[in-house]
C-alpha positions, 0 to 999 in steps of 0.5 A, a space after each residue: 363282489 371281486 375287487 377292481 384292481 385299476 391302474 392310473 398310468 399318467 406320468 403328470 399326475 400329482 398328488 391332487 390328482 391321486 387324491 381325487 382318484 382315490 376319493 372316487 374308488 372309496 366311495 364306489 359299490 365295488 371294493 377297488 385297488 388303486 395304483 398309481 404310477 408314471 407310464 415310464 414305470 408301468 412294467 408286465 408285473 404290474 399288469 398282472 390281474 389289472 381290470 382298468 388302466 386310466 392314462 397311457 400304457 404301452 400295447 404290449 405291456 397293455 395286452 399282457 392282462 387278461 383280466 383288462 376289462 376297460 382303458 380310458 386313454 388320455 387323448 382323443 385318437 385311438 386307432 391303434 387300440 381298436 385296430 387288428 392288433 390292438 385290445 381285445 373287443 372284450 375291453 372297452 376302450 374310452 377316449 380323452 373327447 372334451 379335454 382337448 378342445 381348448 388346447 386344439 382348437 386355439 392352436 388352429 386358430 393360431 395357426 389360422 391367423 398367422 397364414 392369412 396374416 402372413 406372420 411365418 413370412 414375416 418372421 423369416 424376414 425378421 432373421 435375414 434382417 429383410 424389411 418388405 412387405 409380402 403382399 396382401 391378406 385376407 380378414 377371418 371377419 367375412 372369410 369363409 370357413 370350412 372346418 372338416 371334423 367338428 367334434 368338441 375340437 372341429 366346434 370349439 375352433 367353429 365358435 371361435 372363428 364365428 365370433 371373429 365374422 366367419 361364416 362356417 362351413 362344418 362337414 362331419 361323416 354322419 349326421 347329427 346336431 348343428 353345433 354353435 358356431 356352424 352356419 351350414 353343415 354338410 356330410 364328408 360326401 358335399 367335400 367338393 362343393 364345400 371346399 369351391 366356397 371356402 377362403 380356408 379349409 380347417 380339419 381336425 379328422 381322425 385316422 382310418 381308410 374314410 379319412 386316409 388321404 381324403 385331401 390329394 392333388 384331386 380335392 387340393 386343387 378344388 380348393 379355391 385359388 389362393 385359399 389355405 389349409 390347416 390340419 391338425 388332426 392327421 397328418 395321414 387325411 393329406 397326401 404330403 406330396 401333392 401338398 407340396 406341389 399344390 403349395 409350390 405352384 401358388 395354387 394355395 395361398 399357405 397352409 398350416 400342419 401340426 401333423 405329419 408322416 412320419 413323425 418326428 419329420 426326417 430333416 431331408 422331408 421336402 415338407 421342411 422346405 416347402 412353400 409357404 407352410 407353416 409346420 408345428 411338431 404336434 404341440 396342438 395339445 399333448 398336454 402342453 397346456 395344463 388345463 388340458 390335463 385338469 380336464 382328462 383328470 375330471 372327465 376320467 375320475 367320473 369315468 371311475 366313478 361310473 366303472 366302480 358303481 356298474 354304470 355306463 361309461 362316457 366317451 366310448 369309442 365306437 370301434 366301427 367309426 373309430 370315435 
């Protein structure tokens, strides 16, 4: 059998996890090389005859083997590797689903309790040295919840705002398992009706023309009165302008972004200034959190394991859907 030259491209990657990498392919049915190197180092030679890359590469370093027959990527989205100008259809392309959940989901639900509790007021407050209440709140015990994306992420935050006395609305585009934590699940085609019920709409979407601006001043302003807004998946599912409006008009009660376009945000964006928003600079995950990168470690050295023997592999993109 040809030897599988693969290239671990993760600039976090200690000597554990090396070690573990190199256990997998030892063990494997085909004879592999190995190669470790941070993703700042990764030139085109390096690339020369490269059949796998687990972690990052830039594209156009990425694209320069023709040998590439598989990239496991170290996050969740990868539209721009499945897009018209990203990897061939011949390479199969993995995402990081499973190791971002944790990170993610606490994130949103951060983000969650500090809108409705008003903590971004209050700490605005705190640097003016201003001591007054900003008025009344809701509880997430009894608030309903509508979570727009409940994959591993969308249902982590579900289980998590369930077990605080929500009542949890999950839209997702196809169908599939109610997962715990969902009380009622809807395709993305109920969005209205579900967005009149809920106190607070969470989403966590990825990119793609089913999802590109999906929330505009249309479906903002179904929203309930008062209600809030969370969205950490991307910045691309919102029309920015229209949330601006909607959130200057006190039409929504707050809302809270880890994402936005473009990132990083230019310093004269009206988002810096308006109302009652809560903006994050994508730190949901972005392996800020060092369980998240255990995790992409375990589920990709697996990955390896199954590549090495000829067996199918886990967290297959679907390029149709885009997951």
């Amino acid at each position: 059998m040809a030897e599988k030259n693969i290239l671990i491209a993760l600039s976090s990657a200690q000597q554990k996890h090396k070690d573990l990498y190199s256990s997998v392919a030892n063990g494997s049915t085909h004879s592999c090389r190995l190669t470790c190197k941070a993703t700042e180092d990764v030139t085109k030679e390096d690339m020369q005859g490269v059949n796998a890359v687990i972690g990052y590469v830039p594209m156009d370093i990425l694209k320069t083997s023709e040998a590439l027959e598989w990239v496991h990527l170290s996050w969740s989205g990868v539209d721009a590797f499945i897009g018209p100008d990203g990897l061939s259809e011949s390479v199969t392309v993995c995402n990081a689903r499973g190791a971002h959940g944790l990170a993610v989901s606490e994130h949103m639900l951060a983000l969650t309790m500090a809108l409705v509790r008003r903590l971004h007021q209050y700490r605005d407050n705190q640097n003016e040295a201003v001591w007054k209440q900003m008025g009344n709140t809701i509880s997430i015990e009894g608030a309903t919840i509508a979570v727009l994306g409940i994959g591993n992420i969308g249902g982590d935050y579900a289980r998590k705002v369930k077990a605080l006395g929500a009542h949890v609305l999950g839209v997702r585009r196809t169908n599939g398992e109610k997962p715990e934590g969902v009380d009622e699940q809807f395709l993305i085609g109920d969005l209205d009706k579900v967005l009149a019920r809920a106190d607070i709409v969470a989403m966590n979407l990825p990119g793609g023309e089913a999802t590109n601006n999906l929330m505009n001043e249309e479906t903002l302003r179904k929203m309930k009165k008062g209600a809030f807004l969370v969205n950490v998946g991307r910045g691309t599912s919102i029309d920015q302008e229209a949330l601006v409006k909607v959130l200057e008009e006190e039409h929504l009660g707050g809302a809270a972004i880890d994402v936005c376009v473009p990132e990083p945000l230019p310093a004269d964006h009206p988002l810096w200034k308006a109302k009652n928003l809560i903006l994050t600079p994508h730190v949901a995950s972005n392996y800020l959190l060092a369980e998240t990168f255990e995790r992409f470690v375990r589920i990709s050295a697996e990955n390896l394991k199954r590549y090495a023997n000829g067996e199918p592999l886990e967290n297959v993109v679907d390029r149709t859907t885009g997951y």
